[in-house]
C-alpha positions in Angstrom: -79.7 -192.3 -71.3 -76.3 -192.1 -73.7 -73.7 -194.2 -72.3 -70.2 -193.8 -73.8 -68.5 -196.2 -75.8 -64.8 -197.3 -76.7 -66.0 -198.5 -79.7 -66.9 -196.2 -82.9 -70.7 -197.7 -83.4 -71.1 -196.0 -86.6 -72.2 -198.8 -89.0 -75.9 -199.5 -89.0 -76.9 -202.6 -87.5 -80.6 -202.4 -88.8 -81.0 -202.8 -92.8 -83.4 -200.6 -95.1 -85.6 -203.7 -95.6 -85.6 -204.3 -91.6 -89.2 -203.8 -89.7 -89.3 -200.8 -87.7 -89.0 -202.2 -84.5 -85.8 -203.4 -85.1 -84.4 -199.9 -86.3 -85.9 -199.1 -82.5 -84.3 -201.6 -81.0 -80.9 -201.0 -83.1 -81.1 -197.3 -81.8 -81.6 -198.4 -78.3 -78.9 -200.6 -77.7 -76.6 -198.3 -79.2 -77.6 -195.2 -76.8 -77.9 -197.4 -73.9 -74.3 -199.0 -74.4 -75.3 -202.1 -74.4 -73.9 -202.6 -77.9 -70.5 -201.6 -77.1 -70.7 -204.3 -73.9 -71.7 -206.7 -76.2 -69.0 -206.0 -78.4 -66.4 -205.8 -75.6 -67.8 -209.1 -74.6 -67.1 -210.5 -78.1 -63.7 -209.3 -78.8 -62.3 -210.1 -75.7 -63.9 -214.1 -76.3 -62.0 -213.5 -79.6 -59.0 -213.1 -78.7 -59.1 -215.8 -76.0 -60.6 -218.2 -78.9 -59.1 -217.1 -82.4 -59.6 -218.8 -85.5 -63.2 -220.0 -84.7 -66.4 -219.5 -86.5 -69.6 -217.5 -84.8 -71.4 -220.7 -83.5 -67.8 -222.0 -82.0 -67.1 -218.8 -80.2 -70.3 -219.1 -78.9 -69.9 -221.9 -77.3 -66.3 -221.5 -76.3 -66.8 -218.2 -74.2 -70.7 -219.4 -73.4 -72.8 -216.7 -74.9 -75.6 -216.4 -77.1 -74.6 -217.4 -80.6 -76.7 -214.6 -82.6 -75.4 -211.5 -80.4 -71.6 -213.3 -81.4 -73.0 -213.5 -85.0 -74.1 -210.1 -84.9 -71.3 -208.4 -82.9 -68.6 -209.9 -85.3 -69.6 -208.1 -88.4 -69.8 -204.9 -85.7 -66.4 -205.1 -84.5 -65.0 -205.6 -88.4 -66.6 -202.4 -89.4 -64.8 -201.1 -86.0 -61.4 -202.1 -87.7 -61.3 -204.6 -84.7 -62.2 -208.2 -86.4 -61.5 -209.6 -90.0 -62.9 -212.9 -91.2 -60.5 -215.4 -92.0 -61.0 -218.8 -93.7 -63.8 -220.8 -94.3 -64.1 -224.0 -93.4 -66.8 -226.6 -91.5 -68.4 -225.5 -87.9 -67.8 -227.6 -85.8 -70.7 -227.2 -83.7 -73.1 -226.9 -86.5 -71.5 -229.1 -89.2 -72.0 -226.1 -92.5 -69.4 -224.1 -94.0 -68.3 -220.9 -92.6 -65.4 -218.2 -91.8 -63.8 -217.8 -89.1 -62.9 -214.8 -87.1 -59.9 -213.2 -85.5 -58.4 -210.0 -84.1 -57.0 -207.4 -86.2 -53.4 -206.4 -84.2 
């Protein structure tokens, strides 16, 4: 079933060189709004947490760090979200950018 979402959902989240099943999946979670709750979930953790990377978010608003990672590059495409510096995680000790809330 279609469920409606706020956000535009437009980019693809599942590359050329992707298997199958996770152009399926990609499809799915799209039609069944679970995306755009996932995304709702991560911008509202970004603008309680700006400034962090993925993995901190993660941990900061207790969520799983690869639907953060993956939600992120979602909401920029959205206009929503634009990386800002890089720098050390602090929860996984490598370079990376952080995130924040386009106004």
């Amino acid at each position: 079933m279609k469920q409606s979402s706020p956000f535009e959902d437009r980019e693809p989240i599942a590359g050329n060189t992707d298997p199958v099943s996770s152009h399926i999946a990609a499809r799915q979670i799209t039609q069944d709004g679970s995306r755009g709750r996932m995304k709702a979930k991560v911008l509202e953790a970004l603008k309680t947490y700006p400034g962090r990377t993925s993995a901190e978010l993660a941990v900061a608003a207790v969520m799983d760090r690869y639907t953060v990672a993956r939600r992120l590059p979602d909401l920029m495409h959205d206009g929503l979200a634009e990386q800002g510096e890089m720098r050390k995680c602090l929860v996984t000790g490598r370079w990376a950018v952080t995130w924040r809330v386009i106004k």
